[in-house]
C-alpha positions in Angstrom: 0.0 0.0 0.0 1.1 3.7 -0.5 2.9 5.6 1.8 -0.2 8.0 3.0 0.3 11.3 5.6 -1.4 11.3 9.0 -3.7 13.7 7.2 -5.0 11.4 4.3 -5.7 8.8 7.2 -7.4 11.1 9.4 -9.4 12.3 6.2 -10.1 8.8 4.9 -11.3 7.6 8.0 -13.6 10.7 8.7 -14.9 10.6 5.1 -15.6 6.6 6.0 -17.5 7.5 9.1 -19.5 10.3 7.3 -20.3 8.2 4.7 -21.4 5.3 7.2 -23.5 7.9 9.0 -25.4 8.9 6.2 -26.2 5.3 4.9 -27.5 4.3 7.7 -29.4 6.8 7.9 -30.8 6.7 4.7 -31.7 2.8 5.3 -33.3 3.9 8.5 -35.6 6.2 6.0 -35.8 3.6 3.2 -36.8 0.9 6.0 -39.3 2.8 7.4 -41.0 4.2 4.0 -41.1 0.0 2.8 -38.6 0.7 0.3 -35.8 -2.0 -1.1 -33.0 -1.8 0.8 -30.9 -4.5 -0.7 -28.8 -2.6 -2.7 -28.1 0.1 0.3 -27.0 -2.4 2.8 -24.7 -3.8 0.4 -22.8 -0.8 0.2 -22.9 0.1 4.0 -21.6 -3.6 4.3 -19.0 -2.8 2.1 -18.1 1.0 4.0 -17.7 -0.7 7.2 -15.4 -3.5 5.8 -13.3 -0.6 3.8 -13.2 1.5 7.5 -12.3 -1.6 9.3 -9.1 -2.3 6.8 -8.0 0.9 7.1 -7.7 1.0 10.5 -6.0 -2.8 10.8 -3.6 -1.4 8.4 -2.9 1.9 9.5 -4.3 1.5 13.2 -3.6 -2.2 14.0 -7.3 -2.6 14.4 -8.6 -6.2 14.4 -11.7 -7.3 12.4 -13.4 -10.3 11.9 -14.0 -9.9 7.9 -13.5 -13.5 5.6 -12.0 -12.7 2.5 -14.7 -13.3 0.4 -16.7 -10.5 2.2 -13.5 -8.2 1.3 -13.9 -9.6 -1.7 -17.6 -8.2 -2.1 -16.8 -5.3 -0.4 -13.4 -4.6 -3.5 -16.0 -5.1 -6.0 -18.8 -2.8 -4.2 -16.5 -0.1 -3.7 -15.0 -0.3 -7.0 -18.3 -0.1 -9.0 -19.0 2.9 -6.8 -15.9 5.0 -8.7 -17.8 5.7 -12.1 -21.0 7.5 -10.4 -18.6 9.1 -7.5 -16.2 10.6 -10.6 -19.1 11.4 -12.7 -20.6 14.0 -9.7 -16.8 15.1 -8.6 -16.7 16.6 -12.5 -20.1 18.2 -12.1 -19.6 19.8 -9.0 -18.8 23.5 -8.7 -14.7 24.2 -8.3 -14.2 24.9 -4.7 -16.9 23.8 -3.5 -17.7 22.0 -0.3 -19.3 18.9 -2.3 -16.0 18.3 -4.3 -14.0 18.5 -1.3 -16.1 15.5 0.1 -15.9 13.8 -3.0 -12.2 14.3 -3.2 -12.3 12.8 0.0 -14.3 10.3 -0.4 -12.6 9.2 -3.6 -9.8 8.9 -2.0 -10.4 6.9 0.9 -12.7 4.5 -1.6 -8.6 3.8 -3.3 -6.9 3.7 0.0 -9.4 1.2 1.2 -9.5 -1.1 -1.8 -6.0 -1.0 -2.0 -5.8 -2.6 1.6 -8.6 -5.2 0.5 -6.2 -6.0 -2.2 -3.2 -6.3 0.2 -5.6 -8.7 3.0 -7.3 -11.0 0.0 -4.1 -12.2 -0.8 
């Protein structure tokens, strides 16, 4: 894995967290209006697996994750790029939405980067 500042780590790990926070609380909404939720607890399945490698690699964290659901997770995160760089080119220079995005872009490589480095 890349050699990342205290920074990036601090940002990547805040930008999981938000991100977390958010889906659950959309599925909390979704749940509670009888919509599908299939597809959105995949993904928070898949941003507390990408949190939870970052901080085993960077924080010695353990976690409890088989390699297939890393696996999963790679994949979820990784079909998440075209839609997340697709909205980071629309959004306003400057602004505080591409600055999340930035973020969150970047914490979505660091973290499949570690999958990578714990499915071997």
């Amino acid at each position: 894995m890349e050699n990342v500042s205290q920074e990036d780590k601090l940002e990547s790990i805040k930008a999981f967290q938000s991100t977390i926070h958010k889906s659950e609380n959309a599925l909390s909404n979704m749940a509670q209006k009888s919509n599908n939720t299939t597809l959105l607890q995949k993904r928070l399945q898949a941003f507390y697996i990408g949190l939870a490698l970052l901080d085993k690699q960077w924080n010695q964290k353990a976690h409890s994750y088989t390699k297939e659901d890393i696996t999963e997770a790679q994949l979820v995160l990784i079909g998440l790029f075209p839609s997340l760089e697709s909205m980071y080119a629309k959004a306003k220079e400057g602004s505080p939405q591409k600055t999340l995005l930035e973020r969150r872009i970047r914490a979505f490589h660091l973290a499949v980067q570690a999958m990578e480095t714990y499915r071997l």
